[in-house]
DRENDRENKE-878352 format. One line per field, with one value per atom (N, C-alpha, C): x, y, z; atom name; residue number from 0. Coordinates in nm, 3 decimals, decimal comma. Layout:
px (X_...) $
py (Y_...) $
pz (Z_...) $
atom (CA_...) $
n (NUM_...) $
//
This chain:
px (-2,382_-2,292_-2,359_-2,296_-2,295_-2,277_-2,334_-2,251_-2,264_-2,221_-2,145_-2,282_-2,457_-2,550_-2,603_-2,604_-2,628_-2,717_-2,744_-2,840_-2,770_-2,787_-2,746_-2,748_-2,686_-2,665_-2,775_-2,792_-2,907_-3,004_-3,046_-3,137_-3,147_-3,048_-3,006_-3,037_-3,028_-3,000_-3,141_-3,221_-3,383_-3,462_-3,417_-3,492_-3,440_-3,317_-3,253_-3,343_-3,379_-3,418_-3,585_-3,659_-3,800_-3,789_-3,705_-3,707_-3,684_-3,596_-3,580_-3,700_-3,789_-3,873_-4,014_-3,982_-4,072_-4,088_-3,942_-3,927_-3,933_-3,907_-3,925_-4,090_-4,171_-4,337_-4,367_-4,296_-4,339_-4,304_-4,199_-4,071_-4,231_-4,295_-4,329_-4,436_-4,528_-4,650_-4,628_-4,541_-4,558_-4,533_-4,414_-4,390_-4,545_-4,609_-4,754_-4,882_-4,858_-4,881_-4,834_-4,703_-4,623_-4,717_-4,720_-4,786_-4,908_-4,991_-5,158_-5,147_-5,094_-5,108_-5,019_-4,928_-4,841_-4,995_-5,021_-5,159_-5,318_-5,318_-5,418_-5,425_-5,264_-5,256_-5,222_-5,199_-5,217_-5,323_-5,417_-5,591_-5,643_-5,613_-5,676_-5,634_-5,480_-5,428_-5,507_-5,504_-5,629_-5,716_-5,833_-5,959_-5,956_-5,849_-5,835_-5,827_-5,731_-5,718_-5,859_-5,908_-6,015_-6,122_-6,139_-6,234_-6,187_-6,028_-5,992_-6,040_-5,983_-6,079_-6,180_-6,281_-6,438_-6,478_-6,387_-6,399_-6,419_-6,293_-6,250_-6,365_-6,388_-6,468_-6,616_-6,666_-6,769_-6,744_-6,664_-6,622_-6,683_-6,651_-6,682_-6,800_-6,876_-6,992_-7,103_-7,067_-7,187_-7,308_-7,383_-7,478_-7,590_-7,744_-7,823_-7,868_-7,768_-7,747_-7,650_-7,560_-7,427_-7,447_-7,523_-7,525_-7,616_-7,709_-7,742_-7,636_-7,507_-7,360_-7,317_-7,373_-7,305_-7,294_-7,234_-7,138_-7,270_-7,357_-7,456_-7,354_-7,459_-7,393_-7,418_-7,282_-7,294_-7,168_-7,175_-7,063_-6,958_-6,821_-6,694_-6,596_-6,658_-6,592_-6,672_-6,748_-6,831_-6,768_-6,744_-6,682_-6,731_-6,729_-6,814_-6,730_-6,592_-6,552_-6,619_-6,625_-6,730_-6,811_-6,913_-7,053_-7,037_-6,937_-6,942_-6,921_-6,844_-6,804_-6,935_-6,987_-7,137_-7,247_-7,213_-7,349_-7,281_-7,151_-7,094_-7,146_-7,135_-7,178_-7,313_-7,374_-7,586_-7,568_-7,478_-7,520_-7,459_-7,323_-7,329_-7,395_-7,429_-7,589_-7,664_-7,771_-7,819_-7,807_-7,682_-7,649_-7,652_-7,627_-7,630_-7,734_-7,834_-8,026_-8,068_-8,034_-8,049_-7,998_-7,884_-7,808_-7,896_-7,948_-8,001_-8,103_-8,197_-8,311_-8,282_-8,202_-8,175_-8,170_-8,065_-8,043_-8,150_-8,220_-8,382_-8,453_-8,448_-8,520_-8,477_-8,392_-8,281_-8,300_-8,304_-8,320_-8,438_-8,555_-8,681_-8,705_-8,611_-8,631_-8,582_-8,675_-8,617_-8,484_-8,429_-8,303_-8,295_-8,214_-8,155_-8,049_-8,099_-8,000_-7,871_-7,744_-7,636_-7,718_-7,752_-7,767_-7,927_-8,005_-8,082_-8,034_-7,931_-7,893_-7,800_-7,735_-7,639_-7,734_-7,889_-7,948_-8,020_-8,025_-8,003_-7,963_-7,851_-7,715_-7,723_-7,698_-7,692_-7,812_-7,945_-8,068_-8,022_-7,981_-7,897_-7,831_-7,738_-7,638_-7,675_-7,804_-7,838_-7,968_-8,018_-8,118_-8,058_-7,878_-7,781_-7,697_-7,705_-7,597_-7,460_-7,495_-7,334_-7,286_-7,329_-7,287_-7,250_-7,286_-7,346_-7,202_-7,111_-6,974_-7,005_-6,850_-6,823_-6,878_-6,948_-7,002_-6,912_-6,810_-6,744_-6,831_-6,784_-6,875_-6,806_-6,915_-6,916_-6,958_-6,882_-6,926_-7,049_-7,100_-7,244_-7,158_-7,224_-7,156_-7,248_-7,177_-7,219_-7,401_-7,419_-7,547_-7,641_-7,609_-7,664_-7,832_-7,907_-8,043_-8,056_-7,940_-7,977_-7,972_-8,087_-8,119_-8,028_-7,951_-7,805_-7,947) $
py (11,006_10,942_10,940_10,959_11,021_10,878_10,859_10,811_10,885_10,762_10,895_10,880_10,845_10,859_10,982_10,985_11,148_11,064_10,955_10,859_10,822_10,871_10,817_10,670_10,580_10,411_10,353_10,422_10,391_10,375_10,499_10,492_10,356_10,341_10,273_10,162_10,117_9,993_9,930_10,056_10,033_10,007_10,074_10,033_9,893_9,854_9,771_9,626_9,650_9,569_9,543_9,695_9,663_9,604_9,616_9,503_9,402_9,342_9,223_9,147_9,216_9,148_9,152_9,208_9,217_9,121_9,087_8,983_8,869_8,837_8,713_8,687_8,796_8,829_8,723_8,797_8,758_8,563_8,592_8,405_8,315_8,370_8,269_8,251_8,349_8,349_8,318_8,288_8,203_8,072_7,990_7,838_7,827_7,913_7,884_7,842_7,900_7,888_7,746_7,775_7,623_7,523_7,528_7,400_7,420_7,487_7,451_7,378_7,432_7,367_7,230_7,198_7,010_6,941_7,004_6,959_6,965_7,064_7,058_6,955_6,945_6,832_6,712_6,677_6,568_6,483_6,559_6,525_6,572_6,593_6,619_6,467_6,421_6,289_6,176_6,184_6,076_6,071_6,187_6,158_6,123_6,141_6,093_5,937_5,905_5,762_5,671_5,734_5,662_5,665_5,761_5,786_5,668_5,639_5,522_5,430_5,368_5,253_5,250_5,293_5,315_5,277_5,276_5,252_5,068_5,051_4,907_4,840_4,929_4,807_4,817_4,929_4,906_4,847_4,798_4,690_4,539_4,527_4,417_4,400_4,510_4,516_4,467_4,345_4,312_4,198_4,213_4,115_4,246_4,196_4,280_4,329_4,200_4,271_4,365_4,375_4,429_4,603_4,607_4,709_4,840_4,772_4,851_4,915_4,860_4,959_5,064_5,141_5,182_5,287_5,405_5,523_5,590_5,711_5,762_5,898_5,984_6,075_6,175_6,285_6,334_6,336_6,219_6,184_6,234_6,256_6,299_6,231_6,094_5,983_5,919_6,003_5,968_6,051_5,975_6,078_6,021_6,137_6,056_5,931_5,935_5,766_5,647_5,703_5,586_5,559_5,677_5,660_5,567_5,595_5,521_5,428_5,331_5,200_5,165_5,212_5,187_5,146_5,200_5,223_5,075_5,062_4,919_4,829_4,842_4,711_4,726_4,833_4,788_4,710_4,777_4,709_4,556_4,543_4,341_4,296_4,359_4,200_4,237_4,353_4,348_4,199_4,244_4,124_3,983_3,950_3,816_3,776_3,880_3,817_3,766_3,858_3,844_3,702_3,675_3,519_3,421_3,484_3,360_3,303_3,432_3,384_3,360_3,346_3,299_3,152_3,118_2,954_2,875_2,975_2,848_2,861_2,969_2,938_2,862_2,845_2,745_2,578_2,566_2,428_2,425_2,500_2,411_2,364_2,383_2,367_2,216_2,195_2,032_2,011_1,894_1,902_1,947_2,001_2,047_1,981_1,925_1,904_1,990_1,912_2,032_2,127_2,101_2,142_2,251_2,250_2,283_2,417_2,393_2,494_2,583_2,529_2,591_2,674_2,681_2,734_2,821_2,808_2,931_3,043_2,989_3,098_3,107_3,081_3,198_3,274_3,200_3,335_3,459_3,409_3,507_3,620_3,583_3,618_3,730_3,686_3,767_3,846_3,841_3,931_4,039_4,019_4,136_4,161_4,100_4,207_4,130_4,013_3,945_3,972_4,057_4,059_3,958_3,830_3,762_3,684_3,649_3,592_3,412_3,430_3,247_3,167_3,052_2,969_2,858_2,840_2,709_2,590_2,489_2,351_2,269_2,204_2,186_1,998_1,938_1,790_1,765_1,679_1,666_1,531_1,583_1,442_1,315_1,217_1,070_1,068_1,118_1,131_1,251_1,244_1,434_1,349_1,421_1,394_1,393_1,436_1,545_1,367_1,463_1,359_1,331_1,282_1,281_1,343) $
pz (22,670_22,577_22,441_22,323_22,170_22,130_22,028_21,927_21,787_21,669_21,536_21,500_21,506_21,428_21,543_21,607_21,731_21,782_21,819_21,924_22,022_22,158_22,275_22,267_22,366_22,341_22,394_22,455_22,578_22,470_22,381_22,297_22,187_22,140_22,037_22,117_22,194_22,316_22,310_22,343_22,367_22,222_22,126_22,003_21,882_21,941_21,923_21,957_22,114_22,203_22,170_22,107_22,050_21,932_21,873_21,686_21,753_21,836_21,884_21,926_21,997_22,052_21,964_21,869_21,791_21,693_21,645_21,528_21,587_21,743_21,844_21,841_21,845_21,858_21,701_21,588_21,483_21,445_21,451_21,515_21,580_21,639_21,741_21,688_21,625_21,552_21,436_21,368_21,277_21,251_21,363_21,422_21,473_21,534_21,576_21,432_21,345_21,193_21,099_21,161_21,067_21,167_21,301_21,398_21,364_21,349_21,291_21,192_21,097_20,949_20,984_21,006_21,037_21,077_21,188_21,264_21,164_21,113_21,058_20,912_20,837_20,762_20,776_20,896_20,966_20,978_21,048_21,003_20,872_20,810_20,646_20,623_20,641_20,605_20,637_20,761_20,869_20,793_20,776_20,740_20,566_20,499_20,294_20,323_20,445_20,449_20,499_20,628_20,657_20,571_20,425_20,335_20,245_20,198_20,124_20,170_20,287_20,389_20,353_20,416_20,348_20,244_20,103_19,950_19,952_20,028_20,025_20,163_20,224_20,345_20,233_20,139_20,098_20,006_19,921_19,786_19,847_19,981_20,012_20,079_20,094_20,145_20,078_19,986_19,855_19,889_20,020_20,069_20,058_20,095_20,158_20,274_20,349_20,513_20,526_20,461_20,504_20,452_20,293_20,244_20,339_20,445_20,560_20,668_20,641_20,751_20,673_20,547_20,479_20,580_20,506_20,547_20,492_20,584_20,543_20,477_20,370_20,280_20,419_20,425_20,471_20,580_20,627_20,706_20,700_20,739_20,709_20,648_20,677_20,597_20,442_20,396_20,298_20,194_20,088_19,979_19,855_19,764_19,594_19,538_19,563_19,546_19,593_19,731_19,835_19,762_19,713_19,683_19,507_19,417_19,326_19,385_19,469_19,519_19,567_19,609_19,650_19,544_19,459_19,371_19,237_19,226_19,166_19,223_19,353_19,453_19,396_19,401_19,388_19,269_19,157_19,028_19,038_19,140_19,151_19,209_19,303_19,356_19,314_19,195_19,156_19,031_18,970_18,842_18,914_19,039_19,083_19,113_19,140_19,196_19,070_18,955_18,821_18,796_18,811_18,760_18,846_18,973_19,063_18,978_18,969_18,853_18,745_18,641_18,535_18,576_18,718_18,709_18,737_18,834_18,878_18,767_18,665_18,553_18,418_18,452_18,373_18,420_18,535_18,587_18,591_18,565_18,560_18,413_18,295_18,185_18,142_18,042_18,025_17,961_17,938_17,904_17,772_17,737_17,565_17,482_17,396_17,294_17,250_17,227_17,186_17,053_16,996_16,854_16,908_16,960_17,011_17,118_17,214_17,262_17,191_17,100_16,983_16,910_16,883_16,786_16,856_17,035_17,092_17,149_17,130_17,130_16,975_16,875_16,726_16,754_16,761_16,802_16,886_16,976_17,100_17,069_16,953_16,844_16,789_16,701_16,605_16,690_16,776_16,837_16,905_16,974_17,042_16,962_16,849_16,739_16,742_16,769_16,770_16,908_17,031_17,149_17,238_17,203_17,290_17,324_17,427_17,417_17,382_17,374_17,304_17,435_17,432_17,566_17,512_17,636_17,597_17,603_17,487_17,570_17,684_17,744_17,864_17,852_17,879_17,875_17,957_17,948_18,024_18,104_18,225_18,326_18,329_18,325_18,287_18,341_18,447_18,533_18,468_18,353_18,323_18,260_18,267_18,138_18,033_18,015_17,847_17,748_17,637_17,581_17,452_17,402_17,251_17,195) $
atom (N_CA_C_N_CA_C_N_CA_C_N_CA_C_N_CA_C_N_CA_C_N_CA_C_N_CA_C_N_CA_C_N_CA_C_N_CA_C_N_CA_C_N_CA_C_N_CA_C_N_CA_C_N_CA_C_N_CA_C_N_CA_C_N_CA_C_N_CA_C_N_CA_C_N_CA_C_N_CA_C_N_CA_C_N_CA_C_N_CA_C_N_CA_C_N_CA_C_N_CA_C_N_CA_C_N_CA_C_N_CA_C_N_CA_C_N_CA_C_N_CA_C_N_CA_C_N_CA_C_N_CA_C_N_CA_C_N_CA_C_N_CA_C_N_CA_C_N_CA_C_N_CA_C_N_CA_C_N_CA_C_N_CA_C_N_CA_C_N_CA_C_N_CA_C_N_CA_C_N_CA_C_N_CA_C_N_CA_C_N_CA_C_N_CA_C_N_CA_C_N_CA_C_N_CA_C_N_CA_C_N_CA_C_N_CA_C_N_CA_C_N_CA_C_N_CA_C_N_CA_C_N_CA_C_N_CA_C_N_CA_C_N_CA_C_N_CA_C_N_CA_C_N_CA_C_N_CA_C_N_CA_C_N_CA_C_N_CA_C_N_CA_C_N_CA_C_N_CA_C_N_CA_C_N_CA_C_N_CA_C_N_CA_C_N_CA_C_N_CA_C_N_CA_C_N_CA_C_N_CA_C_N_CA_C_N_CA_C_N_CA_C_N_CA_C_N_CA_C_N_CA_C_N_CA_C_N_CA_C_N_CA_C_N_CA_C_N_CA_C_N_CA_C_N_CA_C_N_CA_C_N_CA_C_N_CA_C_N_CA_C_N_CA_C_N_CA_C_N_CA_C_N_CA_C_N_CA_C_N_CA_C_N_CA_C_N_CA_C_N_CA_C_N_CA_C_N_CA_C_N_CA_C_N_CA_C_N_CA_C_N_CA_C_N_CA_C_N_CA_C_N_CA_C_N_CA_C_N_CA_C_N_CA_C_N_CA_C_N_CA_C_N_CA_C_N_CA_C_N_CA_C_N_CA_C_N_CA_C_N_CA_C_N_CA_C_N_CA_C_N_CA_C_N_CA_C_N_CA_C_N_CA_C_N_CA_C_N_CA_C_N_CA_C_N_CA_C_N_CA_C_N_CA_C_N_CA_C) $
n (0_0_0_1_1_1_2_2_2_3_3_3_4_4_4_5_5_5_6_6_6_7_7_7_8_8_8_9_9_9_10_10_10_11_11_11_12_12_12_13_13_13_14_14_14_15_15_15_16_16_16_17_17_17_18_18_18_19_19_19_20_20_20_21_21_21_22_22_22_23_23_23_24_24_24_25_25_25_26_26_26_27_27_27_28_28_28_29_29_29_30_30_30_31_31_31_32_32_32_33_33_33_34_34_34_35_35_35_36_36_36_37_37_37_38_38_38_39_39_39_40_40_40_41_41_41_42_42_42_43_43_43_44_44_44_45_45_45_46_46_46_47_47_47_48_48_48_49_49_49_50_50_50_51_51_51_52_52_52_53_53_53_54_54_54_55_55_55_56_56_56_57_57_57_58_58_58_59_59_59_60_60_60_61_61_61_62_62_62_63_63_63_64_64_64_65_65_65_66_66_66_67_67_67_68_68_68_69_69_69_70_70_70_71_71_71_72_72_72_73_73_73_74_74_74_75_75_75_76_76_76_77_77_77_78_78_78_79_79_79_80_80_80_81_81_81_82_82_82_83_83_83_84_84_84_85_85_85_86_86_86_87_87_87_88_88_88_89_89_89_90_90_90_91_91_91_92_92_92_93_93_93_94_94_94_95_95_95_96_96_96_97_97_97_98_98_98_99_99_99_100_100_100_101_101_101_102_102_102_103_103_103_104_104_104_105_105_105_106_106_106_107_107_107_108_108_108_109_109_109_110_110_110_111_111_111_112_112_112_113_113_113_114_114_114_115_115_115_116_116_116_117_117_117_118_118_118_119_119_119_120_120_120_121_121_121_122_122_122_123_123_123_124_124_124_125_125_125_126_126_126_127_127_127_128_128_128_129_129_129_130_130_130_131_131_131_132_132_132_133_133_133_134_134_134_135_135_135_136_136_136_137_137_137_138_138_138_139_139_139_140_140_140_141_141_141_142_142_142_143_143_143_144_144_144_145_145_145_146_146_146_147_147_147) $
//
């Protein structure tokens, strides 16, 4: 049996039937392609989020016990955001060991006159260039030392 291109049906039938299964070959390997990648950005997602996490569990990580759980570099969950969030935190408890010692060195000092501590804040003033912020006053409580 003929047809009008001079290819038996049979023929036509069979090469018909290899594109078919060919573009089914191709169909399937590439839903296999679309499913890696869903899957593979799935976990890309997971691990950006558990790297955000990380930012925020180390924000609050500001003791000297705690700063020992960090996220070692390297990790999968360690990312240079982390590591700046990390390195803010060194510089706040660094600034608070700093304030600690300012206050015990502050309270071993005898009491100060307003006008006396006023003339060390303008010193203050003029030794940082005017940096130095406004110190509200602060009433002295009935029990205080300070001498009028």
């Amino acid at each position: 049996m003929s047809t009008q291109s001079g290819l038996p049906l049979d023929q036509k039938y069979t090469d018909l039937r290899a594109r078919y299964l060919k573009v089914c070959l191709e169909r399937d390997a590439l839903a296999q392609r679309i499913q890696d990648h869903i899957l593979s950005s799935h976990e890309e997602r997971e691990t950006l989020e558990l790297k955000l996490a990380g930012c925020g569990v180390a924000a609050q990580q500001n003791t000297q016990e705690s700063i020992k759980e960090r996220i070692p570099s390297g990790h999968p969950y360690h990312s240079a955001s982390y590591g700046d969030v990390c390195n803010a935190v060194d510089r706040e408890i660094a600034a608070r060991n700093c304030l600690e010692k300012l206050v015990h060195v502050i309270s071993a000092l005898p009491p100060a006159t307003e006008d006396e501590f006023d003339d060390a804040i303008r010193s203050a003033r003029r030794l940082l260039g005017g940096r130095v912020p406004s110190v509200p006053t602060v009433e002295s409580p009935p029990s205080s030392n300070r001498t009028p």
